[in-house]
NUFIFI-505821 format. One line per 8 residues: number of its first residue (from 0); for each residue x, y, z of N, C-alpha, C. Coordinates in steps of 0.05 Angstrom, whole numbers, always signed. Example, Ala and Ser with C-alpha at 12.3 -4.5 7.8 and 13.67 -1.06 7.14 Angstrom:
<atoms>
0 = +264 -114 +156 +246 -90 +156 +264 -66 +156; +257 -45 +142 +273 -21 +143 +258 +1 +157
</atoms>
This chain:
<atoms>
0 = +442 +93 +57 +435 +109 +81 +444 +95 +106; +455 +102 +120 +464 +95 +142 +446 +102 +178; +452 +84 +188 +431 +80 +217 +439 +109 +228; +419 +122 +239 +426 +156 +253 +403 +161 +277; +424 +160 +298 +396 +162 +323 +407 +199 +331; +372 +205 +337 +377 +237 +340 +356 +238 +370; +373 +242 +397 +361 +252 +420 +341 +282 +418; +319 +290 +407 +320 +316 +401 +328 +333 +429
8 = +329 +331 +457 +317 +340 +481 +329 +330 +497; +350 +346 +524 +356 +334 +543 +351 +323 +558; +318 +334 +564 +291 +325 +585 +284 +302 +576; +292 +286 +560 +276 +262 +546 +257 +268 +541; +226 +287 +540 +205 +282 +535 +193 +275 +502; +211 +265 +484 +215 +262 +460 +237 +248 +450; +238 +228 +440 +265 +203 +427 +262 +197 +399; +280 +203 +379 +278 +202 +342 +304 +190 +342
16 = +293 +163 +326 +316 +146 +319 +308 +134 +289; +328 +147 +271 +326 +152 +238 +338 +125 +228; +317 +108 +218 +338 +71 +217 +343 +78 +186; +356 +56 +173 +372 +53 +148 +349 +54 +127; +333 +43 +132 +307 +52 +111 +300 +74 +114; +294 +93 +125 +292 +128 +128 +266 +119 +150; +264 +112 +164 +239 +98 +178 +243 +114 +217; +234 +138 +216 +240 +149 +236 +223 +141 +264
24 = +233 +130 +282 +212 +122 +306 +219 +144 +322; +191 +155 +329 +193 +173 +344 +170 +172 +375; +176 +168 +391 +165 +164 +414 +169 +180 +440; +136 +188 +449 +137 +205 +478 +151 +185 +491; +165 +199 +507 +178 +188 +545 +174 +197 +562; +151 +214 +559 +142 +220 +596 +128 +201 +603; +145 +176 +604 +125 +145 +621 +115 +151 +637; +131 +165 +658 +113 +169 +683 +94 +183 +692
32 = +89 +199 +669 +48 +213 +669 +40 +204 +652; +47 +185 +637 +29 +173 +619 +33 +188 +590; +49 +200 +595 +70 +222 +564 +42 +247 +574; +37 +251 +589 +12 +280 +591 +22 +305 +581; +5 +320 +578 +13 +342 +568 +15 +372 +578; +36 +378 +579 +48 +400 +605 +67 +427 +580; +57 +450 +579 +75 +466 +571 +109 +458 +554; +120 +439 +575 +142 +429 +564 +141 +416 +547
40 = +121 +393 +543 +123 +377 +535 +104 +376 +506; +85 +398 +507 +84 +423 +477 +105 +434 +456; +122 +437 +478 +148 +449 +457 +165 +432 +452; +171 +416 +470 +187 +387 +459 +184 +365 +432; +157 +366 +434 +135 +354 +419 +141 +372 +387; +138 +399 +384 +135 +417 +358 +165 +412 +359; +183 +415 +372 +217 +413 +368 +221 +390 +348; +209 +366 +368 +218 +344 +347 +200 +344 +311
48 = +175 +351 +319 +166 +359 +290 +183 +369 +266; +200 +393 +286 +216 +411 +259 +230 +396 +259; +253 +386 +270 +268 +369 +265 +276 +347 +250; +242 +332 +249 +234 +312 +220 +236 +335 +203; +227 +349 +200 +214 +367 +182 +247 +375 +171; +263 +381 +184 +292 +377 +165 +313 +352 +161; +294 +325 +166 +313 +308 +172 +322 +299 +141; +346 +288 +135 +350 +278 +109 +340 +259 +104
56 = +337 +244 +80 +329 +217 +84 +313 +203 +94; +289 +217 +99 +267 +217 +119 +244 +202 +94; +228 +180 +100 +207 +175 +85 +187 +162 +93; +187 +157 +134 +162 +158 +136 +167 +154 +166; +147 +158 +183 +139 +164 +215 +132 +138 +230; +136 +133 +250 +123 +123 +268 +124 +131 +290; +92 +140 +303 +101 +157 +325 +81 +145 +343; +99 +139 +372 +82 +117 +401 +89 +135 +419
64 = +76 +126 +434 +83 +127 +472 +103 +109 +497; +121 +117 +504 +125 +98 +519 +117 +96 +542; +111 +73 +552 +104 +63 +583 +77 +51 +579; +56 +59 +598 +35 +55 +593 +10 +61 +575; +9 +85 +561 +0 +102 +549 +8 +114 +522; -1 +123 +503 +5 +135 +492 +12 +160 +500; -17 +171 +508 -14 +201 +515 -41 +195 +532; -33 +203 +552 -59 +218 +573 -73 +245 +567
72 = -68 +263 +541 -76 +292 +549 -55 +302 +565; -89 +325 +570 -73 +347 +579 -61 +337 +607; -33 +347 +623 -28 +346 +647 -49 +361 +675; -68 +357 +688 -77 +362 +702 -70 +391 +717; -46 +387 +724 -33 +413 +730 -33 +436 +723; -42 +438 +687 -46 +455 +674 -67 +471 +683; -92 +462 +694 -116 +481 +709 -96 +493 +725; -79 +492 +738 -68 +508 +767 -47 +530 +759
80 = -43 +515 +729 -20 +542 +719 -23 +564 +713; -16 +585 +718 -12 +620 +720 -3 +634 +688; -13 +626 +664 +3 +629 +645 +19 +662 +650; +47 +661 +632 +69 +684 +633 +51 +706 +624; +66 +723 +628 +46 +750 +617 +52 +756 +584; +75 +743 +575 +92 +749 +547 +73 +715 +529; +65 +706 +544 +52 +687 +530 +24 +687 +504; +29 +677 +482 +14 +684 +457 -5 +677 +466
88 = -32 +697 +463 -68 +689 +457 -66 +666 +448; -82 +642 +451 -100 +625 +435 -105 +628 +406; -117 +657 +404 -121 +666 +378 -97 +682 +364; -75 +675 +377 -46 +678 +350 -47 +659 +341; -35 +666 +318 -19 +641 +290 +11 +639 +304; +18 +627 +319 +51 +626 +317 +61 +609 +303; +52 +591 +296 +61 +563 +277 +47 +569 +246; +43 +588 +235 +23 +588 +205 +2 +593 +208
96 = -14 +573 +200 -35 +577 +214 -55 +567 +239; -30 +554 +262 -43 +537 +282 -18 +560 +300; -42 +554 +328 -27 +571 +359 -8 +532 +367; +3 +541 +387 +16 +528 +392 +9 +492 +398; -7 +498 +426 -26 +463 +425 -39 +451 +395; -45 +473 +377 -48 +463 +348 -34 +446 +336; -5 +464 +330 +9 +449 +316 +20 +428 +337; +23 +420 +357 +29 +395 +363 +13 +373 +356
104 = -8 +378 +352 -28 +359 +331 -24 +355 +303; -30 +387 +290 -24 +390 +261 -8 +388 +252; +21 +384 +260 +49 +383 +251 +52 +362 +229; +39 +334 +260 +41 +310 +234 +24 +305 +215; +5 +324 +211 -8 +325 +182 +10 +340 +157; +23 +362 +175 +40 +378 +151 +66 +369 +144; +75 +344 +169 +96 +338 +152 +99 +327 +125; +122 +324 +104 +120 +317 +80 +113 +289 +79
112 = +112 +275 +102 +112 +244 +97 +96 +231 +103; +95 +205 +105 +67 +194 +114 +83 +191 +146; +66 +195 +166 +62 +187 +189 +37 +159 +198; +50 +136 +208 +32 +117 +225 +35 +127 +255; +15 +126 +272 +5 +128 +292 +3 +103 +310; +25 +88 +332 +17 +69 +345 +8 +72 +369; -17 +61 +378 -34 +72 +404 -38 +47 +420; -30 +50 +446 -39 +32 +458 -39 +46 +494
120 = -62 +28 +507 -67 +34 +534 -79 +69 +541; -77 +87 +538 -100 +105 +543 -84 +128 +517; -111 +131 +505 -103 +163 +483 -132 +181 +483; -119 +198 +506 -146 +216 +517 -142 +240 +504; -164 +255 +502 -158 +296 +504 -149 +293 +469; -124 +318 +487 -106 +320 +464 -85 +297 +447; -89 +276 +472 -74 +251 +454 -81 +238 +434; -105 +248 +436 -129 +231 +401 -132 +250 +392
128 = -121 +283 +382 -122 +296 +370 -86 +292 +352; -65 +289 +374 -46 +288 +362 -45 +262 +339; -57 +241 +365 -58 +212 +344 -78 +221 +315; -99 +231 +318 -103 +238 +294 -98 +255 +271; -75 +270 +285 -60 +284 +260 -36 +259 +241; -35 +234 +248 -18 +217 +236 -41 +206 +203; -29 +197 +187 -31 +189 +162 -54 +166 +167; -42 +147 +178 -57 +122 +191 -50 +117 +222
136 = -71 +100 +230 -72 +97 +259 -82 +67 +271; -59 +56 +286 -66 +29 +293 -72 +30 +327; -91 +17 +330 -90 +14 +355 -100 -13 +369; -83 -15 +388 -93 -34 +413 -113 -41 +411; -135 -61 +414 -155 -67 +421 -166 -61 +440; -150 -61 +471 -152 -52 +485 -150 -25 +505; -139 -13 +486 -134 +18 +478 -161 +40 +496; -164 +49 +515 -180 +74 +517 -176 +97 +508
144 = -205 +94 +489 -201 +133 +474 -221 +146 +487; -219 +170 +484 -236 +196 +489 -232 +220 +480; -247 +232 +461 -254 +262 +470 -258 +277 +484; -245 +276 +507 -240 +287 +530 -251 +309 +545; -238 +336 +524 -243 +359 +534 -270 +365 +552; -294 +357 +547 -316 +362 +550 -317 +367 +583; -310 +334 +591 -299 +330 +623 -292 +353 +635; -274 +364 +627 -264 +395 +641 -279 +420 +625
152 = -299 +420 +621 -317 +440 +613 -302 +455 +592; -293 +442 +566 -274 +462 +547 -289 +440 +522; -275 +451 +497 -284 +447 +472 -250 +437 +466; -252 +411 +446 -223 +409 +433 -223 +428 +414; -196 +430 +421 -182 +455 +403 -147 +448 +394; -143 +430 +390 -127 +418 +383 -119 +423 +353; -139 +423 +329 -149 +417 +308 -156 +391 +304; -169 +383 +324 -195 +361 +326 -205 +369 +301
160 = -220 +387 +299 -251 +382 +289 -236 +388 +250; -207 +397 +247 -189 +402 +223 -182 +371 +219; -182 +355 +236 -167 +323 +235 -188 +307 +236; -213 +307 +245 -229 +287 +250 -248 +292 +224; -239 +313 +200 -266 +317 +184 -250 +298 +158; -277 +282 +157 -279 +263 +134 -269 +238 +154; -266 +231 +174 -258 +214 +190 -278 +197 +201; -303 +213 +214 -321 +207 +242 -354 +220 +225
168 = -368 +207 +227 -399 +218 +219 -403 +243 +230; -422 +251 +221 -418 +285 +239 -436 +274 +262; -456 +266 +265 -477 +256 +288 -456 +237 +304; -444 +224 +299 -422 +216 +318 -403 +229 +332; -395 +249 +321 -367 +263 +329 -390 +283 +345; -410 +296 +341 -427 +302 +358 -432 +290 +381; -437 +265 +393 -437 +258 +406 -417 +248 +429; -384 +239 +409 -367 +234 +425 -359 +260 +435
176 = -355 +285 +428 -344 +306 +440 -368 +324 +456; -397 +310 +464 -417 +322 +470 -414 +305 +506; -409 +284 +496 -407 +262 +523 -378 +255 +534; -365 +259 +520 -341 +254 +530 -333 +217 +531; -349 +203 +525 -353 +173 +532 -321 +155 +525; -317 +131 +536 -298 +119 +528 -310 +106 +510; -287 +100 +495 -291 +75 +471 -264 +60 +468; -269 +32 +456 -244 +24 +456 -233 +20 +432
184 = -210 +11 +423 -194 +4 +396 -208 -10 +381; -234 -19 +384 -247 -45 +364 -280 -24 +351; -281 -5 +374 -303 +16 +363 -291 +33 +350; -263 +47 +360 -240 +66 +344 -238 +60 +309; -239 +36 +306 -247 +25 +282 -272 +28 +265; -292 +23 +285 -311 +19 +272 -320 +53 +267; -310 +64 +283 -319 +105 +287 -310 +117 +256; -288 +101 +259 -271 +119 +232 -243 +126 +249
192 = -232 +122 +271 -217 +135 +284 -192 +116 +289; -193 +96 +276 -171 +72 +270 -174 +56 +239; -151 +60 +233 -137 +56 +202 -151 +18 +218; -126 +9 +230 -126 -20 +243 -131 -26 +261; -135 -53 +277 -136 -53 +309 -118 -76 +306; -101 -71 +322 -76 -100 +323 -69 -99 +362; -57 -122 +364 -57 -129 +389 -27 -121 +391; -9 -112 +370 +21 -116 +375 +18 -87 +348
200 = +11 -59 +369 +9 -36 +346 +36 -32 +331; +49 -29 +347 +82 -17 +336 +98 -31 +314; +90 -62 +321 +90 -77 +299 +83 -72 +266; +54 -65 +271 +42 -70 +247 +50 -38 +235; +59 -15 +252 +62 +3 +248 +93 +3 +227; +99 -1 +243 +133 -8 +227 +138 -30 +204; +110 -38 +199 +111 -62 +177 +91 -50 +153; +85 -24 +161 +70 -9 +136 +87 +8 +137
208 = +105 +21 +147 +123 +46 +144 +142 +44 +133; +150 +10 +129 +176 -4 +110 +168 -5 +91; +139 -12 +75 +132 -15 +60 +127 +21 +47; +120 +29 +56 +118 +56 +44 +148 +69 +43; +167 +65 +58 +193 +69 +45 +206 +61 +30; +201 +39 +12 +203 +26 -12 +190 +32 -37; +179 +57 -26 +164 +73 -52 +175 +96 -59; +172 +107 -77 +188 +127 -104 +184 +151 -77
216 = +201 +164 -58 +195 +186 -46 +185 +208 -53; +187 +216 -75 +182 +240 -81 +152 +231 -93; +142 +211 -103 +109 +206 -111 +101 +210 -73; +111 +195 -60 +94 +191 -34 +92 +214 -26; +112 +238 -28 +107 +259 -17 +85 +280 -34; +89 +273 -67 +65 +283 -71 +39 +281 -64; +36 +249 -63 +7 +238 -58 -6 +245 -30; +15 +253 -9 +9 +264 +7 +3 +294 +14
224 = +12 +314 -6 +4 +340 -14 -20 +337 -31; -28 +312 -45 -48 +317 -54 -80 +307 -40; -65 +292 -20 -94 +280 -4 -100 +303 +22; -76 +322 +18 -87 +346 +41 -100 +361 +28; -95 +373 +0 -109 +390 -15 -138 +390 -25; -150 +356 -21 -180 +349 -35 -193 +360 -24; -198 +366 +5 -211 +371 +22 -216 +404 +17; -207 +415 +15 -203 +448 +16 -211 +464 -20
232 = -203 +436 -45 -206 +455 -60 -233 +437 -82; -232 +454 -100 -255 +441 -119 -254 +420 -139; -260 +412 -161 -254 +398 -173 -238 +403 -193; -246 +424 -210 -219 +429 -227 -187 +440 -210; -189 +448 -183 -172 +453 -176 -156 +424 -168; -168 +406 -163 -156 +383 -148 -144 +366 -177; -161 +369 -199 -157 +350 -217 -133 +365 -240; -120 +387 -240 -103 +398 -243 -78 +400 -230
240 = -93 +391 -202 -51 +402 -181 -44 +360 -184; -63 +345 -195 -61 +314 -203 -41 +314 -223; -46 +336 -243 -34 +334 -257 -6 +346 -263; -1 +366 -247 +19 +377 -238 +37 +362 -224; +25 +355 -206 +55 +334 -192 +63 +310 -210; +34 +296 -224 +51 +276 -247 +64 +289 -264; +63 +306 -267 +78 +313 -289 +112 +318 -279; +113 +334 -253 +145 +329 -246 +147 +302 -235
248 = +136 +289 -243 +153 +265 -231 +155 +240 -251; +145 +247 -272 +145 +233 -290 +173 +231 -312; +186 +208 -315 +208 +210 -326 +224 +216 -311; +228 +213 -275 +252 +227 -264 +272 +195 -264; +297 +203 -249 +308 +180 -236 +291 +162 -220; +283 +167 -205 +265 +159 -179 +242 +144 -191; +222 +154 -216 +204 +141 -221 +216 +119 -238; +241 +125 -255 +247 +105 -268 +256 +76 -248
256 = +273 +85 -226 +281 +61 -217 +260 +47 -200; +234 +60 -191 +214 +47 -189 +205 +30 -199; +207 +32 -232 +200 +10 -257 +213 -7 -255; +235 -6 -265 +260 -23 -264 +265 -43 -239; +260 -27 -217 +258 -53 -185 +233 -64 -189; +209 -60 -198 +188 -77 -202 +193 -96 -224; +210 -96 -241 +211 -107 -263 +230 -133 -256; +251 -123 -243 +274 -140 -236 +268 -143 -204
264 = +252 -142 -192 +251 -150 -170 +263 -153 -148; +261 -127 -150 +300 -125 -135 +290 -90 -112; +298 -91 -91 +299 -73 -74 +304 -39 -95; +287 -21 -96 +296 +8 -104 +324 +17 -91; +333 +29 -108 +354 +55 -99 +344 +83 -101; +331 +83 -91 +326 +115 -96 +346 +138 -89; +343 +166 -95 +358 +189 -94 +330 +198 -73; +340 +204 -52 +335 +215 -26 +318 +247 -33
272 = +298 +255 -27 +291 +277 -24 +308 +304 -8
</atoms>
């Protein structure tokens, strides 16, 4: 596989650069509001989603902020905006089954791959909804989070409450989205709301995302269709679609040379999804 950098957006508000391991870094660039979140920068955001979502060779995420912030939320501006008259209800599906500010959250749960999450310096609102649509999530120590919405008299609607379940106690997540309170990267941990807390996120982000690209792609992408599915179905349903995906993947190329590089110790070749 060869190094492939993809600008998705002339505006910059979105940068995807696909390295030789399939290891896609993808990072906001609205530095200068803190990457906030503005109409534009909604659709920029779901653009680059699809985009992974057809990239080749793709086998795992890392998605930051640049500048100071991850993500500030929503852009402030947004109270003063006039929405279009041709603009979809709240309560459309335009994306499946998420309206639009949804899937900018939910995307990176639906993509096929694992997504890491690097956070550092403020991930407010919708920025800890998006950060928590990633696989795992490292953050800053020094990191300010919040559940935001409350502050501006609204409820998250992001698919917060679709991302934070099995994440956050319920008497907790009650409380953070009741008060709005800060917390930082070392309580984010302790909440349920950080995989890690590292002082150098991007780092540790890109040193689990190599490691998960050195795995049989097509198992990772199962295991990831199957850790979305526990939640939603029952037991014989979960302990059957287990057996379904082992079963195509059992005996392929891919699982074999999995064996064989464990055995001989030697870097996989895999055949690309």
């Amino acid at each position: 596989m060869s190094a492939t950098t993809a600008t998705t957006l002339a505006n910059d508000r979105v940068s995807i650069t696909l390295d030789e391991d399939g290891v896609a870094d993808v990072r906001l660039v609205r530095a200068e509001k803190m990457n906030a979140l503005d109409p534009e920068m909604f659709e920029r955001i779901i653009e680059a989603g699809q985009a992974l979502g057809r990239m080749k060779g793709l086998r795992a995420v890392v998605l930051s902020g640049e500048g100071r912030a991850f993500c500030a939320g929503l852009d402030l501006s947004n109270f003063s905006r006039r929405p279009p008259e041709d603009e979809p209800a709240l309560t459309e599906r335009t994306y499946g089954n998420s309206n639009r500010p949804q899937q900018v959250a939910m995307q990176w749960r639906k993509l096929p791959v694992p997504v890491i999450a690097a956070i550092h310096g403020v991930c407010f609102g919708g920025g800890l909804q998006i950060a928590s649509g990633a696989d795992i999530r490292i953050v800053h120590p020094e990191t300010r989070l919040a559940i935001m919405e409350m502050k501006w008299g609204l409820v998250p609607d992001m698919g917060g409450y679709v991302l934070w379940r099995g994440l956050v106690r319920d008497d907790v997540l009650r409380e953070l989205v009741y008060t709005n309170r800060e917390f930082n990267g070392g309580e984010a941990q302790a909440l349920g709301l950080a995989t890690y807390v590292d002082a150098a996120p991007r780092d540790r982000a890109f040193a689990i995302a190599r490691q998960i690209a050195l795995k049989n792609p097509h198992a990772i992408r199962a295991a990831k269709r199957l850790q979305a599915g526990m939640w939603d179905q029952d037991v014989n349903a979960i302990l059957m679609e287990e057996s379904i995906e082992q079963h195509a993947i059992m005996r392929t190329r891919n699982q074999v040379e999995a064996v064989m590089a464990e055995m001989e110790r030697r870097k996989p070749d895999f055949e690309d999804v």
